[in-house]
N, C-alpha and C positions, 0 to 999 in steps of 0.2 A: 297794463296791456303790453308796455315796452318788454317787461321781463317773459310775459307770458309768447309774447311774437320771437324770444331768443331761447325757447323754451324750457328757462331758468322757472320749474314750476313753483319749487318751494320761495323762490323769493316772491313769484307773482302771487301768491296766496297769501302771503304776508302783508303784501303791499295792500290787496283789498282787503283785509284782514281790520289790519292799522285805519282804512279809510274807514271803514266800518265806526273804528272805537273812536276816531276824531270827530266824526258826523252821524252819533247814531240814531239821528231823525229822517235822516236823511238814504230815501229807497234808493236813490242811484248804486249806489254800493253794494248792497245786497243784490240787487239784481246781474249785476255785473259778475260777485262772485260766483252766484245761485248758476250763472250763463255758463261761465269757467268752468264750474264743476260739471255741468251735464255734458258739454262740451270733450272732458280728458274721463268721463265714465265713471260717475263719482256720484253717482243718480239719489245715495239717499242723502247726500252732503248738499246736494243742487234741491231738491225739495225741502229738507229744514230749513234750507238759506231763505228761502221763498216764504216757509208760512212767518219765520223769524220777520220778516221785511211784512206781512201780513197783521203781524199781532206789532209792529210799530206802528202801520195805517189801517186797521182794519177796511175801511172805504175805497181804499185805492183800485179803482178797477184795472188798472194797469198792473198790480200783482196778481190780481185775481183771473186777467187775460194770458199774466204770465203760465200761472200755476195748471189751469186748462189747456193751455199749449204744450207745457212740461208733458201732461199727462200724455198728451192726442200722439208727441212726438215718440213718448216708451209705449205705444199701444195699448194702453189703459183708458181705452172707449169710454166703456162706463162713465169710470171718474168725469172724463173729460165732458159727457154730456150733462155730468149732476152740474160742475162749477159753471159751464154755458150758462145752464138753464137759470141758474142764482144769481149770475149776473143779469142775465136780458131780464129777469124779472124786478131785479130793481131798473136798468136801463134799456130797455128794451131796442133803441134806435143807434146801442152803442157799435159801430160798423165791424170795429176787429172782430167784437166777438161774434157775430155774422157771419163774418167771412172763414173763421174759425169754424162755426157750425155748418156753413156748404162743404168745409174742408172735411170733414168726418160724414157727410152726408154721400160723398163722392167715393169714403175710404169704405163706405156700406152698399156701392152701390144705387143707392137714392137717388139715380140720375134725373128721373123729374124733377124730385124737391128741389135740389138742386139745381135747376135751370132756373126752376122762378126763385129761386131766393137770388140768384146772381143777377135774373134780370129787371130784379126790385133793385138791387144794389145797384146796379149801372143805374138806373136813372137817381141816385141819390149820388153816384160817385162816377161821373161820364169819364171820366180821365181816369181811373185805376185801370192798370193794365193787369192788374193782379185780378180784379177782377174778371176781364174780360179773360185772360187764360185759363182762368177756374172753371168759366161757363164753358171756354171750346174743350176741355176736357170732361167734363159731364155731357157734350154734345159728342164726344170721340166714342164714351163707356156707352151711348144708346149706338154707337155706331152710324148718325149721323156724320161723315165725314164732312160733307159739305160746310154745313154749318159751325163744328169742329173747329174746320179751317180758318173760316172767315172769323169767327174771336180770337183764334190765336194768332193772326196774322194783324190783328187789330193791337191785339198787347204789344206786340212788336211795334207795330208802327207809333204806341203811345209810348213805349219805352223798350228805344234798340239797344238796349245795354240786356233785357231780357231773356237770359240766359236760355232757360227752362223751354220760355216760349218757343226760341230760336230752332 
């Protein structure tokens, strides 16, 4: 990260590169570089690096939350809903990916779906503010401003560093 913050790319690439081949059970690394490359535009480098980090854990749902976020972020819908769907059907109450699926639910328009899946989520997670901005923007896309408001104004007051919400 040092090298990649001084935007020495080739040595940053190396660095995760090496962390890889000293630790290679170990997903931190891969993910880190899989991040880097999607990161500097480097999309089919950033998904090998993923399924690679995949076929060392196959289980890990945190690659597989990765790999569906990969997707939802280059606009590959689709995709993004088959790996949701494979995950919540082994876990069903796993949150991110949840909140992943209101996030593509909001990118379709889904504006109901969308409220109640956020307003199941609030009562499992009253303190996500990530939440609650999710829901006042599915309340913005019905054009609901009032209520809009008050979630997003809610993310705020649960975390004023909230950029987005602000």
């Amino acid at each position: 990260n040092f090298f990649a913050g001084l935007r020495k790319n080739e040595q940053a690439e190396q660095t995760y590169l090496k962390a890889i081949e000293v630790e290679p059970e170990n997903i931190k690394p891969y993910l880190v570089l899989a991040a880097y490359y999607d990161a500097n535009g480097k999309k089919d480098e950033a998904l090998a690096t993923y399924q690679k980090a995949l076929a060392v854990q196959p289980d890990d749902f945190r690659i597989k939350h990765a790999i569906a976020s990969f997707y939802f972020r280059n606009k590959d819908i689709d995709k993004a809903e088959k790996a949701i769907a494979e995950i919540l059907a082994e876990r069903p109450d796993y949150i991110p990916v949840r909140i992943l699926k209101g996030e593509i639910l909001l990118a379709k328009g889904g504006f109901d779906d969308a409220i109640a899946l956020f307003g199941q989520l609030m009562k499992e997670e009253p303190n996500s503010d990530q939440v609650y901005y999710l829901r006042g923007l599915a309340y913005l896309g019905k054009r609901d401003v009032r209520m809009g408001k008050a979630d997003v104004a809610k993310a705020v007051e649960l975390n004023p560093r909230h950029i987005k919400a602000k």
